[in-house]
matplotlib code that plots the C-alpha trace (Angstrom):
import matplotlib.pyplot as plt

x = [69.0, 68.2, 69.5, 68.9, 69.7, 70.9, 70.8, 73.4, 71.0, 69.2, 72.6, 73.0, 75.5, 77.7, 78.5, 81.1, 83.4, 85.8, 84.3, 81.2, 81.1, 78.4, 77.6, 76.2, 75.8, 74.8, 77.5, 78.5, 75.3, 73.3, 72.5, 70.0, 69.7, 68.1, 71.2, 74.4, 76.0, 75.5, 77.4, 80.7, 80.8, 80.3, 81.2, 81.6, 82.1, 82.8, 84.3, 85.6, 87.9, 89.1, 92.4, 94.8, 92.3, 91.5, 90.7, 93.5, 94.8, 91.7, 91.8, 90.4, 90.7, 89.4, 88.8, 90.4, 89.9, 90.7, 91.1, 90.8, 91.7, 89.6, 91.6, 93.9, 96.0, 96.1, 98.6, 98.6, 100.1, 99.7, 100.8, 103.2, 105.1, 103.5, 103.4, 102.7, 100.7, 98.0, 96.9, 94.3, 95.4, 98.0, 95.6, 95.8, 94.8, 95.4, 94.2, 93.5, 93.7, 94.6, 94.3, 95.9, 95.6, 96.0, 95.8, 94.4, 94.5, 95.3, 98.2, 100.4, 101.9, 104.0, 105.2, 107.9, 107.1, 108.6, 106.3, 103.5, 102.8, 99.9, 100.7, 97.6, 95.3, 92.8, 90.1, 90.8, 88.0, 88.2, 86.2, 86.8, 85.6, 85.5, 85.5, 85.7, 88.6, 87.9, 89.4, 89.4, 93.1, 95.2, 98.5, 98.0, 99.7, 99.7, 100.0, 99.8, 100.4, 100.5, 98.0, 97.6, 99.3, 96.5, 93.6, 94.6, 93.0, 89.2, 89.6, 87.7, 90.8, 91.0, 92.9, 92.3, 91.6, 91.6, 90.2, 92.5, 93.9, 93.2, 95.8, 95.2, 97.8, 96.9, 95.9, 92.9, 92.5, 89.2, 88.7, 85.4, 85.7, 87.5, 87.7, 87.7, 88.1, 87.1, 88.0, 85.8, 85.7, 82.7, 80.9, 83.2, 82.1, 82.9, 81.3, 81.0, 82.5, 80.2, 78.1, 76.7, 76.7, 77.6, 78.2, 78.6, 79.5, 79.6, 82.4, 82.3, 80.5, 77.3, 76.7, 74.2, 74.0, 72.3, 69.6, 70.1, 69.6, 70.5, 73.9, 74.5, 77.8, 77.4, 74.6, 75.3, 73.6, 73.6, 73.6, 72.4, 72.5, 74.3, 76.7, 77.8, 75.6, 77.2, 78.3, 78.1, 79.5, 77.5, 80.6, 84.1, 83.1, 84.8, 83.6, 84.2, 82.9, 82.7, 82.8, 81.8, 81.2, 79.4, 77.5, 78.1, 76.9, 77.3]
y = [25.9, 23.0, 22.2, 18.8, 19.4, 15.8, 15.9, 14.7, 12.5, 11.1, 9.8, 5.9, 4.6, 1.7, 1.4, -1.3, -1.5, 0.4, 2.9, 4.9, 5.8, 8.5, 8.1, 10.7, 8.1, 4.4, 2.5, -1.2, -2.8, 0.7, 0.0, 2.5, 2.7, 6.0, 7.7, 6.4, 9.6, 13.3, 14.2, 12.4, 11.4, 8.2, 7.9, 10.8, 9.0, 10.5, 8.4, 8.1, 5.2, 4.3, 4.2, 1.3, -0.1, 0.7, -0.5, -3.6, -3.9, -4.1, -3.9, -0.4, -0.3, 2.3, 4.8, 8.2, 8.7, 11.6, 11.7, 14.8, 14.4, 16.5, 15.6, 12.8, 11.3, 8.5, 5.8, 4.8, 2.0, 0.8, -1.7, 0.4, 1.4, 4.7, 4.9, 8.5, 10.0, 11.8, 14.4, 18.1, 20.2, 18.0, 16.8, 13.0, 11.4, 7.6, 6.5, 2.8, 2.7, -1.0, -2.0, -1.2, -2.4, -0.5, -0.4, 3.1, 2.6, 5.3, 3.5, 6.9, 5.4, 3.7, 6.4, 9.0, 11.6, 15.0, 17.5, 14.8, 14.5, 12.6, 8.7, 6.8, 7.3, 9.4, 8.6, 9.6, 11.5, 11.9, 12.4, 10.0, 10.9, 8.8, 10.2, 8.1, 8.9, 10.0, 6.6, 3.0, 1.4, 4.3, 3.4, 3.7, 6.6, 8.5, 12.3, 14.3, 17.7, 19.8, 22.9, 24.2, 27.9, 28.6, 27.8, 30.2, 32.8, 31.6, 31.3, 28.3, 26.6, 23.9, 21.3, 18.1, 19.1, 17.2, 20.5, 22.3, 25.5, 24.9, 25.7, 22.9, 21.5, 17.8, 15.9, 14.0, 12.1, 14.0, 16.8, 17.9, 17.8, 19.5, 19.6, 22.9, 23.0, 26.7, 26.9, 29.9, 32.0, 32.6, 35.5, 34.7, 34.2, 32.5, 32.6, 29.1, 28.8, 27.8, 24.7, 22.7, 19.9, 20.8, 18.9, 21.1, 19.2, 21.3, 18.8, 20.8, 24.2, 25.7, 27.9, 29.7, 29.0, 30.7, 28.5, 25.4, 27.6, 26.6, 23.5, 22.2, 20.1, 17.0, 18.3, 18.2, 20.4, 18.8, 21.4, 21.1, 24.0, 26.3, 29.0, 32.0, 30.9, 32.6, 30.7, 32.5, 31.0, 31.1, 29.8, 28.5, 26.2, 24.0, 23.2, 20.9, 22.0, 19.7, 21.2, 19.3, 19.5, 16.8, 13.7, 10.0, 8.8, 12.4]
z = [-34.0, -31.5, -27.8, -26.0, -22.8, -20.7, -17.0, -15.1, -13.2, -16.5, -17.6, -18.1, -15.2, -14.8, -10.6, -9.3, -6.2, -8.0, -10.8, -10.9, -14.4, -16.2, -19.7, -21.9, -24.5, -25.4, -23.9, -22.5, -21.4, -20.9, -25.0, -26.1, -30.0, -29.6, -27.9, -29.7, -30.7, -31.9, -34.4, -34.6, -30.7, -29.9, -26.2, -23.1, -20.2, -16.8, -14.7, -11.0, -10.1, -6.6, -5.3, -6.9, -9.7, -13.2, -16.3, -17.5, -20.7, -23.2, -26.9, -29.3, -33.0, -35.5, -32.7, -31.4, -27.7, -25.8, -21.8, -20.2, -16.0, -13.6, -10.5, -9.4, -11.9, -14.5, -15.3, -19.4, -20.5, -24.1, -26.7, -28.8, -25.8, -24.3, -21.2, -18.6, -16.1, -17.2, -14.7, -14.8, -17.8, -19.8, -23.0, -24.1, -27.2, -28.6, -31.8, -31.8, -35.6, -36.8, -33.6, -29.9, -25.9, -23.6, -19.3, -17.3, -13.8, -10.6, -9.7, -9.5, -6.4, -8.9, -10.9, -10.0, -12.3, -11.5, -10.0, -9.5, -5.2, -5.5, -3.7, -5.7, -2.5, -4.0, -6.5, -10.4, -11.7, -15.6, -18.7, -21.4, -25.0, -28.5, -31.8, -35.1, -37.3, -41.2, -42.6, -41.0, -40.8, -39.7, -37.8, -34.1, -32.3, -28.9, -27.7, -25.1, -23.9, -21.0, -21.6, -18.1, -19.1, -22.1, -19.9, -17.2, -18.8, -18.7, -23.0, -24.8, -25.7, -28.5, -27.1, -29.3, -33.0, -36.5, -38.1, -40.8, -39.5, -36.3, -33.4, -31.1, -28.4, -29.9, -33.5, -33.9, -37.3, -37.9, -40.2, -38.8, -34.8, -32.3, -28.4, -26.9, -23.0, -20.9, -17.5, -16.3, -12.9, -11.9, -14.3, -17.2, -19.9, -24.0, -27.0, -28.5, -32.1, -35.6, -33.9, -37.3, -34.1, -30.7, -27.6, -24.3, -21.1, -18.0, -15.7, -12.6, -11.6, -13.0, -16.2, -18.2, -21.8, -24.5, -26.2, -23.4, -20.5, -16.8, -16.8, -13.6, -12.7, -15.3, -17.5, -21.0, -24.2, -27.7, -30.3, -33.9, -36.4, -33.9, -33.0, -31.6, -27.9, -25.1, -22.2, -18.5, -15.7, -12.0, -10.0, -11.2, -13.6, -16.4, -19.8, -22.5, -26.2, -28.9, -32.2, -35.4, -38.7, -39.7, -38.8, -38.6, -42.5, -43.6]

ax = plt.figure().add_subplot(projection="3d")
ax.plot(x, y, z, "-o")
ax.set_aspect("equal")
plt.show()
């Protein structure tokens, strides 16, 4: 087993006007051959974006990306006619495939979804994460699901899965990764599931982890050759695990 531990204030940064984004990974002009992915993860990117701005319509292809909201709420828009509000605990996943555009900007204000009171004045906060599918050319496709209910018991809940019997709320075209989310009060604990690669990234709270020790709010573990590590939480925390099988070129 191996941990590499990535502190939240070692992470690459992109700042503007309207985003402050954190990236646990090579990405944009923060290029870093060294640090393009672990695993099957290209991108984790945790991003805040002020009130009525976003990211316009840009182009993806051969990618599944999965957005996972902290607080606030997100406005999707895409090219094969999705379009929602993605707020904390409904799961999110767009495969770009042969190619898609797409808009996400916190512009609820617009929106008159039921049960959403938010009026687009607060920042978004969200973590955005890219996997790569198992074949190049897939149609694109779009899914999302509320999730709130299973996390309310402090469980590590897959939420975004490609693996073969797993249970997960959404598909990913990836038979060897999975997204498993743990929202923990404080001295709760999980066990993390069969790690070959691992990618633990703590989004809010603090947590004690087997093997990586010490994760503040932000701080990520890579895991190689793992499993089974026991996760403790110091405060009310939240978690995302990456599971995965196998290795880009493997």
């Amino acid at each position: 087993m191996s941990y590499q531990v990535l502190r939240s204030d070692e992470r690459p940064h992109t700042d503007t006007p309207w985003l402050r984004s954190r990236h646990c990974f090579s990405f944009g002009d923060n290029y870093d051959p060294g640090n393009t992915h672990h695993g099957v993860l290209m991108v984790s990117n945790d991003d805040v974006v002020a009130p009525h701005q976003g990211f316009d319509t840009h182009p993806h292809r051969d990618m599944e990306i999965v957005t996972w909201v902290l607080s606030g709420s997100l406005v999707h828009q895409d090219s094969i006619g999705n379009s929602g509000v993605i707020y904390p605990g409904l799961a999110q996943r767009m495969s770009a495939g042969t190619g898609i555009t797409h808009s996400e900007r916190n512009d609820s204000w617009r929106e008159h979804s039921p049960g959403l009171t938010r009026t687009g004045e607060d920042p978004v906060h969200f973590i955005q994460m890219w996997v790569l599918p198992d074949e190049p050319g897939i149609d694109p496709g779009y899914q999302q699901l509320e999730v709130d209910d299973e996390l309310a018991n402090g469980a590590l809940v897959p939420i975004a899965s490609g693996i073969p019997g797993h249970d997960s709320a959404i598909r990913i075209a990836n038979h060897d990764a999975a997204l498993h989310v743990s929202r923990l009060p404080a001295g709760g604990s999980v066990t993390l599931p069969d790690l070959p690669f691992g990618h633990v990234f703590v989004a809010r709270g603090s947590v004690r982890m087997e093997g990586a020790g010490e994760l503040g709010t932000g701080d990520a573990a890579r895991i190689t050759a793992g499993g089974g590590e026991r996760v403790v939480a110091d405060v009310d925390s939240e978690i995302l695990v990456w599971e995965m099988h196998r290795a880009l070129g493997h």
